[in-house]
Structure formats: C-alpha cells, structure tokens
NUKEPA-276311 format. One record per residue (C-alpha): chain; z, x negated, y; residue in one letter. Coordinates in steps of 0.5 Angstrom, whole numbers. Layout:
chaine = A&up = Z&east = X&north = Y&residu = A
...
This chain:
chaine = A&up = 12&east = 33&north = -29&residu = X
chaine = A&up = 19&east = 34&north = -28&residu = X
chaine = A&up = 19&east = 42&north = -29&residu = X
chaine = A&up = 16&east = 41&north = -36&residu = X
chaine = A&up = 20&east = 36&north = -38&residu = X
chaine = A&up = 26&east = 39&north = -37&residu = X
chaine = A&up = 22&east = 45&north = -39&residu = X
chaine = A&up = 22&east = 42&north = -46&residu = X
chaine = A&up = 29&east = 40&north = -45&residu = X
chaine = A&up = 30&east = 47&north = -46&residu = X
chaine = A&up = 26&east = 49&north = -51&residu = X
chaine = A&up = 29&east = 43&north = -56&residu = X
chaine = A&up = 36&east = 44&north = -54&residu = X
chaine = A&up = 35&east = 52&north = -57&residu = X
chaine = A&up = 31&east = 51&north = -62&residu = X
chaine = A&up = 36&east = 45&north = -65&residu = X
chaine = A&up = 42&east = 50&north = -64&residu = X
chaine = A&up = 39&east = 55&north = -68&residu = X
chaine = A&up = 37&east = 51&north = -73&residu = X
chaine = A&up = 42&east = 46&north = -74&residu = X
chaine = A&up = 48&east = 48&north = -69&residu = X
chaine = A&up = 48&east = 41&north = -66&residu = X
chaine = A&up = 45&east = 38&north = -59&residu = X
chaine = A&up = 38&east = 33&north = -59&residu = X
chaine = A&up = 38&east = 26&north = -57&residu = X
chaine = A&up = 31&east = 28&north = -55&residu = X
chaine = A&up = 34&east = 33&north = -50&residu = X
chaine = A&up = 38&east = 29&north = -47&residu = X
chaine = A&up = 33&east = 24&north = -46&residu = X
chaine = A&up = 28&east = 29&north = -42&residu = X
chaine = A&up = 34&east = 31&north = -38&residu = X
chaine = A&up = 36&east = 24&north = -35&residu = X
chaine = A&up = 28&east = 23&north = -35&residu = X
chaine = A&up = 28&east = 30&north = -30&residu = X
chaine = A&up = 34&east = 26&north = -26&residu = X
chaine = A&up = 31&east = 20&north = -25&residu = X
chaine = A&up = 25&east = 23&north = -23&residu = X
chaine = A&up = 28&east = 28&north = -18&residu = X
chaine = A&up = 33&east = 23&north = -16&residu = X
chaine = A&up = 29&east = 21&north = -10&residu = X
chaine = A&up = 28&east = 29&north = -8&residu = X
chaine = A&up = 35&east = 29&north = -7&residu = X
chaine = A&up = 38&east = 31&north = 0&residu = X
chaine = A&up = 41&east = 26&north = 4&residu = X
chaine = A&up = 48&east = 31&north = 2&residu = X
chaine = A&up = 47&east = 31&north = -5&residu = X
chaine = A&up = 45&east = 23&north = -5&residu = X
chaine = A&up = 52&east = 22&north = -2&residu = X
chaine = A&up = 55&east = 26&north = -7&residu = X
chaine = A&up = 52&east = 24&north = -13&residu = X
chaine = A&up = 53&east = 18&north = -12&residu = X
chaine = A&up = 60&east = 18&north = -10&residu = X
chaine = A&up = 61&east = 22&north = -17&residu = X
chaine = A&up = 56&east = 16&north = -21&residu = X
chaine = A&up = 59&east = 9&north = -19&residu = X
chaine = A&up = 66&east = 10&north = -21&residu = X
chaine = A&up = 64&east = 14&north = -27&residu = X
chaine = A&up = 60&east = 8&north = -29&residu = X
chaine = A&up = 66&east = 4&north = -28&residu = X
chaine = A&up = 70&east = 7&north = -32&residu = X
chaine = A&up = 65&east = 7&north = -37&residu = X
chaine = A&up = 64&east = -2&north = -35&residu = X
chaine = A&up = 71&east = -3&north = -36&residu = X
chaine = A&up = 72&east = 2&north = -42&residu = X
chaine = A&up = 67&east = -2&north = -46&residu = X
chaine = A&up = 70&east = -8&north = -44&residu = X
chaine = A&up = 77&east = -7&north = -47&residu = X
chaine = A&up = 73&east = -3&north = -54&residu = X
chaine = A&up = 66&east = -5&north = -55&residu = X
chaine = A&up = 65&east = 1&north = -58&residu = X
chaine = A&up = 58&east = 5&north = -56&residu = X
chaine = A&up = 60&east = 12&north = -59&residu = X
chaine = A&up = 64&east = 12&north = -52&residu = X
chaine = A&up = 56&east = 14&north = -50&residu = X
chaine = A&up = 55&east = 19&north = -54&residu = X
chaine = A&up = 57&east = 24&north = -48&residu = X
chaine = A&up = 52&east = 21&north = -43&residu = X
chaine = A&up = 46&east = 21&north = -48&residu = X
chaine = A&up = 48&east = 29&north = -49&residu = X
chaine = A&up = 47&east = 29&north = -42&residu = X
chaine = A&up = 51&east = 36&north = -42&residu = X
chaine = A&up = 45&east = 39&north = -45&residu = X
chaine = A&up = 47&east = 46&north = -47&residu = X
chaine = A&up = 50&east = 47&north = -40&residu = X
chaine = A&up = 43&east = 45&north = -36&residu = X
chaine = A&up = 40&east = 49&north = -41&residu = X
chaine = A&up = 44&east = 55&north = -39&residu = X
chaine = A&up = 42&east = 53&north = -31&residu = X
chaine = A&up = 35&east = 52&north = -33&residu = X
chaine = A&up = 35&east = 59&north = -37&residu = X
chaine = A&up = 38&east = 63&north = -33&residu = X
chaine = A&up = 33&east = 60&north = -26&residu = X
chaine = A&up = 27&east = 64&north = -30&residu = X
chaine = A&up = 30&east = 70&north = -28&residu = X
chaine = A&up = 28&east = 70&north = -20&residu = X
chaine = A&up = 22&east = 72&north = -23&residu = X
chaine = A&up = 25&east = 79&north = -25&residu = X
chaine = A&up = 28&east = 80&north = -19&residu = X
chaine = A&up = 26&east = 84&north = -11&residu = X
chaine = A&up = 29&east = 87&north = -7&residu = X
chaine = A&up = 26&east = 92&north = -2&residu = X
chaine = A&up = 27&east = 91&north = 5&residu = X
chaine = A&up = 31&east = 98&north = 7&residu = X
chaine = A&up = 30&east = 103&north = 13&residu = X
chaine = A&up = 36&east = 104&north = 13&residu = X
chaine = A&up = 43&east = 100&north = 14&residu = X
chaine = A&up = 49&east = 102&north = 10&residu = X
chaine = A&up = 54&east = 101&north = 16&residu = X
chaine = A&up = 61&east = 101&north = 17&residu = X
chaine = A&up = 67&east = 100&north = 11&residu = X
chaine = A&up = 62&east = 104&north = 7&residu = X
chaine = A&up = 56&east = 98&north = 8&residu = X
chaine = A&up = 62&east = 94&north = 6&residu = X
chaine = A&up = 64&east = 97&north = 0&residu = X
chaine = A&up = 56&east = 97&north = -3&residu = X
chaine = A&up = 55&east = 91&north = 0&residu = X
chaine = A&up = 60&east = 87&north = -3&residu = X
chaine = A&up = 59&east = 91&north = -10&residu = X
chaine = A&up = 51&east = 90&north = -10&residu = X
chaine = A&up = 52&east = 83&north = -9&residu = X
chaine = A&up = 57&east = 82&north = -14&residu = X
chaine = A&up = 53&east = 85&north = -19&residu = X
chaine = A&up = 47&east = 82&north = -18&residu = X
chaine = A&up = 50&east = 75&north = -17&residu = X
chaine = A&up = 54&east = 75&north = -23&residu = X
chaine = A&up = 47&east = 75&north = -26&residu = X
chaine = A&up = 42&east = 71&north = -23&residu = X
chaine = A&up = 47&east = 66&north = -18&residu = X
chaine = A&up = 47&east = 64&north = -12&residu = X
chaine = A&up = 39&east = 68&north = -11&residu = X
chaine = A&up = 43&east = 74&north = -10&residu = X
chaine = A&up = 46&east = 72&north = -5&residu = X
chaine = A&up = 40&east = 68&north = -1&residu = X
chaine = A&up = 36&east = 74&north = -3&residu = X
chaine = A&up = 42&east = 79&north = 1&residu = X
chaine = A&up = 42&east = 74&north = 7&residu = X
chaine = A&up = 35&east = 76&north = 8&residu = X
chaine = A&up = 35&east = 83&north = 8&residu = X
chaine = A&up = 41&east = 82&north = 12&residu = X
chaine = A&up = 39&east = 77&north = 18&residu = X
chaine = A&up = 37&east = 78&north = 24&residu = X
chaine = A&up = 34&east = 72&north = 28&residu = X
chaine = A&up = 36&east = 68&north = 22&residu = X
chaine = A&up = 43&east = 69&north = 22&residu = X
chaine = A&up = 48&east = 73&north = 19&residu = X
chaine = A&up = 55&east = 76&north = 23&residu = X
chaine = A&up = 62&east = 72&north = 20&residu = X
chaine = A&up = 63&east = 79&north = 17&residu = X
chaine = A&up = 56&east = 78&north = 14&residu = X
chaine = A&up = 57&east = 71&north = 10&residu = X
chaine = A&up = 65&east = 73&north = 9&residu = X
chaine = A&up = 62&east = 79&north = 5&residu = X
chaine = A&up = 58&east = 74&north = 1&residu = X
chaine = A&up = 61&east = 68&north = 0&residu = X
chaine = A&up = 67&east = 73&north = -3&residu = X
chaine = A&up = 61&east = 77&north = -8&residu = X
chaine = A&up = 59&east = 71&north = -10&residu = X
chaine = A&up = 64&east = 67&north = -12&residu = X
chaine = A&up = 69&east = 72&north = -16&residu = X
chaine = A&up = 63&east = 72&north = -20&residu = X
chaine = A&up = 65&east = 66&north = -24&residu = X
chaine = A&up = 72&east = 70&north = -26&residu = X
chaine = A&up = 69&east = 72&north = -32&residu = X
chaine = A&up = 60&east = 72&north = -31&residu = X
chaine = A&up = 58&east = 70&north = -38&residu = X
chaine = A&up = 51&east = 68&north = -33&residu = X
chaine = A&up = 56&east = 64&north = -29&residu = X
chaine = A&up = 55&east = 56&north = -29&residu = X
chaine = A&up = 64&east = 57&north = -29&residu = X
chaine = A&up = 63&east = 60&north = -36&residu = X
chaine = A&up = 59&east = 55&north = -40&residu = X
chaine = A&up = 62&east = 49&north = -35&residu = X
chaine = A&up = 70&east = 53&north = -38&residu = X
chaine = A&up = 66&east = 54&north = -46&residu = X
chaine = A&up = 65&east = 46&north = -45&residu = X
chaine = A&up = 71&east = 44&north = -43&residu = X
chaine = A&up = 75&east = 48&north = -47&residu = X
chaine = A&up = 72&east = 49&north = -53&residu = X
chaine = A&up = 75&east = 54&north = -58&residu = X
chaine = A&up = 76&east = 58&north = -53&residu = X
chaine = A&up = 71&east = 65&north = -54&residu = X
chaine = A&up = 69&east = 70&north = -49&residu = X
chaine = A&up = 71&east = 77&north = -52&residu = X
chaine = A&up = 78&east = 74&north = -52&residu = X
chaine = A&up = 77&east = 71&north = -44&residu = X
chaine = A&up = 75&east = 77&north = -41&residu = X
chaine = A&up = 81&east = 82&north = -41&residu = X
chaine = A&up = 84&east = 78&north = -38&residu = X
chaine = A&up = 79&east = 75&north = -32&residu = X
chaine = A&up = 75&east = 81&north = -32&residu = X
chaine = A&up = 81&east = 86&north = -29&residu = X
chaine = A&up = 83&east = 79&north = -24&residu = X
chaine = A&up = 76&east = 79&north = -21&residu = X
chaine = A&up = 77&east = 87&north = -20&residu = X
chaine = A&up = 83&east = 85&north = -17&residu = X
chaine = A&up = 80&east = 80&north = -12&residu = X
chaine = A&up = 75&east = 85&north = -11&residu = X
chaine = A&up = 79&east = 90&north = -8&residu = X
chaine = A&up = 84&east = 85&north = -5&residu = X
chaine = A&up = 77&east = 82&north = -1&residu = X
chaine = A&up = 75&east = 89&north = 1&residu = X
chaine = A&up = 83&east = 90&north = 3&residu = X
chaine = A&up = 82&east = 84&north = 7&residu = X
chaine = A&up = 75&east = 84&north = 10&residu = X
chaine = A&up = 76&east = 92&north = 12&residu = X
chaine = A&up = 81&east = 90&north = 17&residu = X
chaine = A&up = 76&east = 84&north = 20&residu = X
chaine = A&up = 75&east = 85&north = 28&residu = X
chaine = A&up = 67&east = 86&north = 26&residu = X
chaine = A&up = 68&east = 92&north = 22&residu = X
chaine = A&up = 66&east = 97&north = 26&residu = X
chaine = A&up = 58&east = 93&north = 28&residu = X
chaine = A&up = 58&east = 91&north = 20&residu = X
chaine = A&up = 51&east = 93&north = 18&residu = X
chaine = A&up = 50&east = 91&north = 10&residu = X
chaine = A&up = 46&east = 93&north = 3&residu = X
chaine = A&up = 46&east = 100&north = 2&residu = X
chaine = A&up = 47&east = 99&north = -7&residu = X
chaine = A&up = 42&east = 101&north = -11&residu = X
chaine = A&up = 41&east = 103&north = -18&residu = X
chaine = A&up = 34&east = 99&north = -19&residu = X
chaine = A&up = 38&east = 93&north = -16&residu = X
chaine = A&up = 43&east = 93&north = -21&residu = X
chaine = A&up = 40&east = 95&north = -28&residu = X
chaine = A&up = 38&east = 88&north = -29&residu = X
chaine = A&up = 44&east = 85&north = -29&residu = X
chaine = A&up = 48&east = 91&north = -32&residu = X
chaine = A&up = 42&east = 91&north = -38&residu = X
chaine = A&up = 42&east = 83&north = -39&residu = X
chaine = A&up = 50&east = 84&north = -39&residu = X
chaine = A&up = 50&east = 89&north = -45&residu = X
chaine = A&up = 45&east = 86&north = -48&residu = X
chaine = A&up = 49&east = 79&north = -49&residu = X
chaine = A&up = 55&east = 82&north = -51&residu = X
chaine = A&up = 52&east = 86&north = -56&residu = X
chaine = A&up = 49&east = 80&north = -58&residu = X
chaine = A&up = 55&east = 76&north = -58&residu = X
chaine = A&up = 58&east = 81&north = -62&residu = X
chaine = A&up = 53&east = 83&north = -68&residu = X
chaine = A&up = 51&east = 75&north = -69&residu = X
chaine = A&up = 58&east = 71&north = -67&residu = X
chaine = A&up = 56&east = 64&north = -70&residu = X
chaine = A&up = 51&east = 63&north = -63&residu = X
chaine = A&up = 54&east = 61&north = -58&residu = X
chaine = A&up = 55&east = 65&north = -51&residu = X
chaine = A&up = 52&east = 59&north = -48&residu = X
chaine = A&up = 45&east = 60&north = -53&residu = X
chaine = A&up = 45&east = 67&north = -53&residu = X
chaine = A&up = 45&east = 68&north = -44&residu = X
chaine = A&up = 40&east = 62&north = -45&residu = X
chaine = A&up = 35&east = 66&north = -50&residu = X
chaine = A&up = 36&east = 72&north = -48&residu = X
chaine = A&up = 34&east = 71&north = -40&residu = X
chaine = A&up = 28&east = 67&north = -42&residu = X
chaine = A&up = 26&east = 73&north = -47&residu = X
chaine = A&up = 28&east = 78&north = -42&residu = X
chaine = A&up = 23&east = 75&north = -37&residu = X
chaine = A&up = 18&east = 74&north = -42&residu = X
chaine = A&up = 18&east = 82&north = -43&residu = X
chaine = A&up = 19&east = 84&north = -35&residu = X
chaine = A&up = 13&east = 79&north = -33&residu = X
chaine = A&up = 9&east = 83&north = -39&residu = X
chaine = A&up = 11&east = 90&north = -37&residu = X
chaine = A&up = 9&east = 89&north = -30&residu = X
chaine = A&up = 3&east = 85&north = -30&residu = X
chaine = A&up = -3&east = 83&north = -33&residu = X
chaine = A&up = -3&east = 78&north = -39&residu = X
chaine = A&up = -6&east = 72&north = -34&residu = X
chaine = A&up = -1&east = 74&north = -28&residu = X
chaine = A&up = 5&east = 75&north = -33&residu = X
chaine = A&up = 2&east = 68&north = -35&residu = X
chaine = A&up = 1&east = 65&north = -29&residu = X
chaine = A&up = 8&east = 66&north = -26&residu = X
chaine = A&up = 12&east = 64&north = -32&residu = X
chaine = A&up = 8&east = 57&north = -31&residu = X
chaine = A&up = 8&east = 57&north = -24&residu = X
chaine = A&up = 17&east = 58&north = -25&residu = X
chaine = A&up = 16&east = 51&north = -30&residu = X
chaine = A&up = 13&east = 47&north = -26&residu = X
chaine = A&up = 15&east = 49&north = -19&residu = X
chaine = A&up = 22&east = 53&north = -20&residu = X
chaine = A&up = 25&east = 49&north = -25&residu = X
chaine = A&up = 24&east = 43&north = -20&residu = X
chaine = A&up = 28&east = 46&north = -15&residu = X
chaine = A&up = 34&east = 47&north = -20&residu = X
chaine = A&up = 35&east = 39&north = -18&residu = X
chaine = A&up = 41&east = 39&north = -13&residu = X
chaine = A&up = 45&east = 44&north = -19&residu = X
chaine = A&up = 42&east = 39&north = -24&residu = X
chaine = A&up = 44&east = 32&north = -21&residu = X
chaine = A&up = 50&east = 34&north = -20&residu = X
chaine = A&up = 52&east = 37&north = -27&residu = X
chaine = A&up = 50&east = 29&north = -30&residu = X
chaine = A&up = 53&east = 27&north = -24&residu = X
chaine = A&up = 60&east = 30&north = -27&residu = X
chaine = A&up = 57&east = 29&north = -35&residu = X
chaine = A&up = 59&east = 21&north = -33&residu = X
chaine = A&up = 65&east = 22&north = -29&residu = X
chaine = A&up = 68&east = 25&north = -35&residu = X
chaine = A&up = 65&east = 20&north = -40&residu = X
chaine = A&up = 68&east = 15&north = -36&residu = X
chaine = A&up = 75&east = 19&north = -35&residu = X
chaine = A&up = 75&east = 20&north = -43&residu = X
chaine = A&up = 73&east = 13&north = -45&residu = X
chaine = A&up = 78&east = 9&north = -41&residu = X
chaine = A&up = 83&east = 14&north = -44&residu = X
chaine = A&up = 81&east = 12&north = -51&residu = X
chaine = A&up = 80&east = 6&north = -50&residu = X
chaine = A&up = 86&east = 4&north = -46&residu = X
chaine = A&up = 90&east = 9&north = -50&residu = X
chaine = A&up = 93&east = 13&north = -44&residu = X
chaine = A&up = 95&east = 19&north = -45&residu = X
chaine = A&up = 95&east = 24&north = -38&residu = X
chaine = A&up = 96&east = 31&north = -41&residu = X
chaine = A&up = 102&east = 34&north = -41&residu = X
chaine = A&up = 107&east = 35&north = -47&residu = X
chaine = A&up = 105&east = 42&north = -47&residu = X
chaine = A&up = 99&east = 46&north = -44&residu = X
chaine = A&up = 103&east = 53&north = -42&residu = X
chaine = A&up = 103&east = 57&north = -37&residu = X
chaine = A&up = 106&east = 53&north = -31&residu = X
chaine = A&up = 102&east = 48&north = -33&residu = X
chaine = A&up = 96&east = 52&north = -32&residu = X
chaine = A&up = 100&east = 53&north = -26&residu = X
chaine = A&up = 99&east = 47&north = -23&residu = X
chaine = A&up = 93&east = 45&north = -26&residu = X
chaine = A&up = 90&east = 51&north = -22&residu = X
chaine = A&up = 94&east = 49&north = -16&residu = X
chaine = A&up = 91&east = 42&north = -16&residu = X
chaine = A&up = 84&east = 44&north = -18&residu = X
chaine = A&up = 84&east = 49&north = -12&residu = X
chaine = A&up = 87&east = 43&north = -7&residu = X
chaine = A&up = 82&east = 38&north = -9&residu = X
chaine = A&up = 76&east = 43&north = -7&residu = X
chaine = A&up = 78&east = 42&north = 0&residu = X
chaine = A&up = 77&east = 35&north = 0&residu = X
chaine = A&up = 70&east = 36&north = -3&residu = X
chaine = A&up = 71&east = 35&north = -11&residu = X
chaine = A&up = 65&east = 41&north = -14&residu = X
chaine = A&up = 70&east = 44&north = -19&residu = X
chaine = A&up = 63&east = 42&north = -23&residu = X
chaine = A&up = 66&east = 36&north = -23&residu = X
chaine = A&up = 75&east = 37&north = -24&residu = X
chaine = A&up = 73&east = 42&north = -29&residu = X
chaine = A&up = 69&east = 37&north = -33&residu = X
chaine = A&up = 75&east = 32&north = -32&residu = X
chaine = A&up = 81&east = 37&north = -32&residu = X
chaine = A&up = 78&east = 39&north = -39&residu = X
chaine = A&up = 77&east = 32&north = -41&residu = X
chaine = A&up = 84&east = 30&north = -39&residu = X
chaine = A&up = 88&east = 37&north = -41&residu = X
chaine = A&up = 84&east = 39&north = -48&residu = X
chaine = A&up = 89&east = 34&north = -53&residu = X
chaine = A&up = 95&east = 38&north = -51&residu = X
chaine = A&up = 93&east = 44&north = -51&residu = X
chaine = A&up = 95&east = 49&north = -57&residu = X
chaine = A&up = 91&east = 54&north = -54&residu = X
chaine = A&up = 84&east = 53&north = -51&residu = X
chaine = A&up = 83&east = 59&north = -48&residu = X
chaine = A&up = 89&east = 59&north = -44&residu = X
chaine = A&up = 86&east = 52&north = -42&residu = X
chaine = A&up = 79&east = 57&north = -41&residu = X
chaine = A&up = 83&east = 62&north = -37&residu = X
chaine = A&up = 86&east = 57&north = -32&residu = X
chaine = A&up = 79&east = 53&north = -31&residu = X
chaine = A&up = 75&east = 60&north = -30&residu = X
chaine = A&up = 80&east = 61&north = -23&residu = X
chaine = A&up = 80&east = 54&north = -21&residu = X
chaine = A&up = 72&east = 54&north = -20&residu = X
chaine = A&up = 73&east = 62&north = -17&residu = X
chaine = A&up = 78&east = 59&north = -12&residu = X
chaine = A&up = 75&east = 54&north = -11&residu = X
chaine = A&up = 68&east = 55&north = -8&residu = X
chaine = A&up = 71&east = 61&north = -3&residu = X
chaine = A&up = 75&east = 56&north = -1&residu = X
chaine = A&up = 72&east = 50&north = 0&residu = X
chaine = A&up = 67&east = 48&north = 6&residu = X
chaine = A&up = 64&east = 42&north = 2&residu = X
chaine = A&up = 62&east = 48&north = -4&residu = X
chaine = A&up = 54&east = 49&north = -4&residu = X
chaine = A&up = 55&east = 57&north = -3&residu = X
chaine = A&up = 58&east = 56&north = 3&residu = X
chaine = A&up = 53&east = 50&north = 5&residu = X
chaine = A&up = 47&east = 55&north = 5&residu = X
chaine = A&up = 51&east = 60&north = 10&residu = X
chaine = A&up = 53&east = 54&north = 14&residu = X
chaine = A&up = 46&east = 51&north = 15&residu = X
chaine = A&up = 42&east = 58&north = 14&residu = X
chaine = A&up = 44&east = 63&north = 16&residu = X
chaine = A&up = 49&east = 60&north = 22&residu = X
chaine = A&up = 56&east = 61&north = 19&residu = X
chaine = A&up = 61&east = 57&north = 22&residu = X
chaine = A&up = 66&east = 52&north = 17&residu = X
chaine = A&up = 72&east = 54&north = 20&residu = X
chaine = A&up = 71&east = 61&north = 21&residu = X
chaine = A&up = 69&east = 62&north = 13&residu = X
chaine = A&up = 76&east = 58&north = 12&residu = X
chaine = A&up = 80&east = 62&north = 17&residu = X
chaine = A&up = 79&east = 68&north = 12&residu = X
chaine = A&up = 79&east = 65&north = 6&residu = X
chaine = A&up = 86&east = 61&north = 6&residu = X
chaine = A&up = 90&east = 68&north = 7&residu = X
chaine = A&up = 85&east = 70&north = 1&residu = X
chaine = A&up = 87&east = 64&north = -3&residu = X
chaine = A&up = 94&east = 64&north = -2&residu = X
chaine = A&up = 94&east = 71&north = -4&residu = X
chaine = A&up = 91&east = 71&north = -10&residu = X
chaine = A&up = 94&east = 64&north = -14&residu = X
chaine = A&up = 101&east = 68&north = -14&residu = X
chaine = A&up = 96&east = 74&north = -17&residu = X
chaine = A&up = 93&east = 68&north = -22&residu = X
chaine = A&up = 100&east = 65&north = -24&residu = X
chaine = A&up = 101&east = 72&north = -26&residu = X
chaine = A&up = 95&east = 73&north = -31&residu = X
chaine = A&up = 97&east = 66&north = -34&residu = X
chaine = A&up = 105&east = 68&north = -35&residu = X
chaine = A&up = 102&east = 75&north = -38&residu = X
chaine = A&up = 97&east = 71&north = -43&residu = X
C-alpha cells in the first residue's frame, strides 16, 4: 500500500502547486502515513539514524511548546517537506528510462578515466545515485570494483550536487533558502563542479592503479537522457518562471517517463511498468524518504525553541566569510556522521533571518552537501561502495581529505567572488 499512497502524495502535491501555489495537508498526511508504514522496513543503519535524528527533534518541539503553547510551531511537521519528497519520488520514475548495455569493450587507462568520470556525471546528475549503481555493475568483477573504480564514482556523483537541478542538494538548498532562484546559482556552482571535475581527474590520474584502470566507455545514448531532460527544464523554467525548479524537475520527469514507456513499448507493457514503479519502486525509495522527515523534525524542532525562546544564533550578517565558516562547519560535521540532509535542513533554518541575500546562503549549502558526501564515510553513496562493491572506508578517505582540503579554498573563492 505504501507505493500508492506516497504516489498520491505526489500527485496531490503537483496538482496543489499549480492550482493554488501552496502545499496539502492531504500531502502531508499520505507521506507520514508511507513512513510510518515503511518504518519497520528500515535497515538496522537507517533505524539508528532516524532515530538518533527524531528524538532530539522531538524534544525540541516537547520543550518549545512548553515555553509557547503555541500549534502553528507544527505546521512544518504536517508539510512534512512535501515538495522535496515530491521531487525524490518523481524523479525515482526515471530508472524506468534507463539501461546501460554491457560493453565488449573497456575504456582503459587515463582515458577510461576521463569517460568514466564525464559519463557517470552526467547520468547521475539526473537520476542520482542509480547512475552510479548502474556503472558499478558494468564495471565489477566478482562483485567488486577496484579503489580507483569507487573513487571514480563516489567523485561523479557527489560533484553533481554542485549545481544539478535533479539533485536532492538543490531542492534541500530552493527549500532552505528561499528566495534563492536556480539561473542566478548556476553561473557560479556549475564553473565550481567543472573545476572539481578537473581537480578530480588531476588527482585520481596520478592514482598508483591507473595503468590496470578499466572504466565505462561514454557513450551518446547514455547521455541524451540527461542532456534532454536538462534542457528541457531550464526552458521550461525560463518560459514559465512562476513554477518552482522544484515542481518543473517533478512534472517533467513523470511526464518524460510516461512519453518513453509509450515509444518503447505496447500500451499494456508501458502500463504495466509505470504501475509496477508505483507499488514496488516507490517503496524502495524508504531509506532517502525517512530521512528527509527525520531531518523535517529536527529543523522544526530547531525553529520552534528558537521562536519560542526568542534565541537568536545567526550571525549579525550573512557574508561571505560567514559562509565561509558556515561550509567549513557543514563539511566538519559530515565526518562525524551528520547527512547534509539534515545540517542543510538546520543551517538554513538557523542562517536564513540574517541572510540579506538568500542565494549566497544557496550557494554555501549546495558546496556543503557536494563536500560533504565525498568526504564523509557515514554518506549513503559511500555506504553502497562500502557494503557492495567491497570498498574500503579508509581507502575512500585517504583521497578524498587531500580533494577536500583542495577544493574549500576553491570554494571560499567562488563565495568572496559572489
């Protein structure tokens, strides 16, 4: 029941968007009704997470309410971030639209690097971290992939969220800082993830495994997808401004998908995934799902004894060495074990009544989320490596700490610059 529900989550979500510019109660209702349904479901790992997340959040809120009776302090915890778990489940629809074929051949060598490192970008800037699964599984033998592999990917996934607007960081950052608008973002995140990229290709070129690398030859079919799907929302976003980037990335990948299924297969086939998607795919977006409520009831609860207590924990002015520490601070706490989910959620909650200029504050969340899941081991990418392909904590670490202490000053740059 849970893939439906949360389905109708989503279609309730859109449909109040477009008509009134606001989100559902009825929204908000159906998603904690897929959480607590999917609750039990929960790997031991993500049980203790959420829950080390929920209980203080919780009693935050206890406490708030204490102090200041006051019941709109709820009123986050019934949205239930809707439009950012809208945006999770839309965008789950297009693993539908995506195979990659087995190669004959291996691009091998600096070269497979380079392609590997380009095509997995691309691809996971759209449908996520399937991209990188769907790679690792061309590229494994005896289920597992090389330290030089893993690094490859870890690195083409999380520089996406620099500046994808399919990325979780992005619609987390349009949350966060709201205000803060896409077109003005991207000239500056979008030069930072081509310079991560080349500082990552700089880098892993000299790894003592190059010369045995065996990587994903790029191809053209594999990058029309999200080469198209990205065109289209910028035009879109363009042409109809008033829709949020948010709503645009979830309309038009469930539409994309719908178009696809029905070009490439009989109306009953076509049918028959898109259904099976909802009642089997959706379900097994649990994990991500749980934790952005999780996160929801920390920052409510973070928001509420603020109000309540009338504390006041931003700075005098958000600027740019504010960021600066804000980013370092972000990125610190990931090695500890905080998903940037949740110190984006918080950070935004905490920074967004001193900030003059909201997409400073969007640019400094979108780098924190970026550095943060290369870096930390807790992160759920590097989870995967870690459990399923046989890639060792330390060895992902050992990489990227130089990569970090590299690319913050870089970082520290782009915000002085804005």
């Amino acid at each position: 029941m849970s893939g439906p529900i949360l389905f109708f989550a989503l279609l309730s979500t859109i449909f109040s968007q477009l008509s009134s510019g606001a989100t559902t109660p009825l929204a908000g209702i159906a998603i904690w009704t897929y959480f607590l349904l999917n609750l039990a479901s929960l790997n031991r790992r993500q049980r203790v997470q959420n829950i080390a997340i929920l209980l203080p959040g919780f009693a935050l809120i206890a406490y708030a309410l204490s102090k200041t009776p006051n019941l709109t302090l709820l009123t986050p915890l019934l949205n239930a971030n809707q439009l950012m778990i809208t945006l999770l489940a839309a965008i789950s629809f297009l693993q539908l639209t995506t195979q990659l074929r087995r190669q004959q051949t291996s691009s091998e060598g600096q070269r497979g690097l380079k392609q590997t490192l380009l095509s997995t970008h691309l691809m996971a800037s759209v449908i996520n971290v399937s991209a990188m699964v769907l790679v690792a599984e061309r590229l494994k033998q005896e289920n597992r992939l090389s330290p030089l592999q893993g690094l490859t990917l870890l690195r083409a996934f999380s520089i996406c969220a620099f500046w994808s607007p399919f990325f979780a960081a992005m619609g987390v950052t349009l949350i966060s800082a709201p205000g803060s608008e896409l077109v003005k973002l991207l000239p500056y995140t979008l030069p930072l993830g081509l310079i991560a990229l080349l500082v990552s290709y700089l880098q892993l070129s000299r790894h003592q495994e190059i010369g045995d690398f065996r990587g994903y030859p790029i191809s053209l079919e594999n990058l029309k997808l999200p080469l198209g799907l990205a065109t289209a929302v910028l035009t879109t976003h363009f042409l109809l401004p008033d829709i949020s980037v948010i709503m645009l990335v979830s309309i038009l990948s469930i539409l994309l998908v719908i178009a696809l299924l029905l070009l490439r297969n009989p109306l009953t086939t076509a049918a028959t995934k898109f259904t099976g998607h909802i009642t089997e795919g959706l379900p097994n977006t649990r994990g991500e799902i749980a934790l952005f409520i999780s996160s929801t009831v920390l920052a409510t609860g973070t928001t509420a004894i603020q109000s309540a207590l009338q504390l006041d924990l931003a700075p005098t002015e958000f600027d740019s060495i504010a960021a600066a520490i804000t980013l370092t601070l972000l990125v610190t706490l990931s090695l500890i074990g905080v998903h940037p989910v949740t110190s984006n959620l918080v950070a935004g909650a905490t920074l967004m009544p001193a900030t003059s200029d909201p997409n400073l504050l969007a640019i400094t969340l979108l780098m924190a989320w970026s550095m943060s899941s290369t870096l930390s081991p807790l992160a759920g990418n590097q989870i995967i490596l870690q459990g399923r392909y046989g890639i060792r904590a330390r060895d992902l670490l050992r990489s990227n700490l130089p990569y970090t202490l590299m690319m913050l000053p870089v970082c520290y740059l782009v915000l002085w610059i804005y």
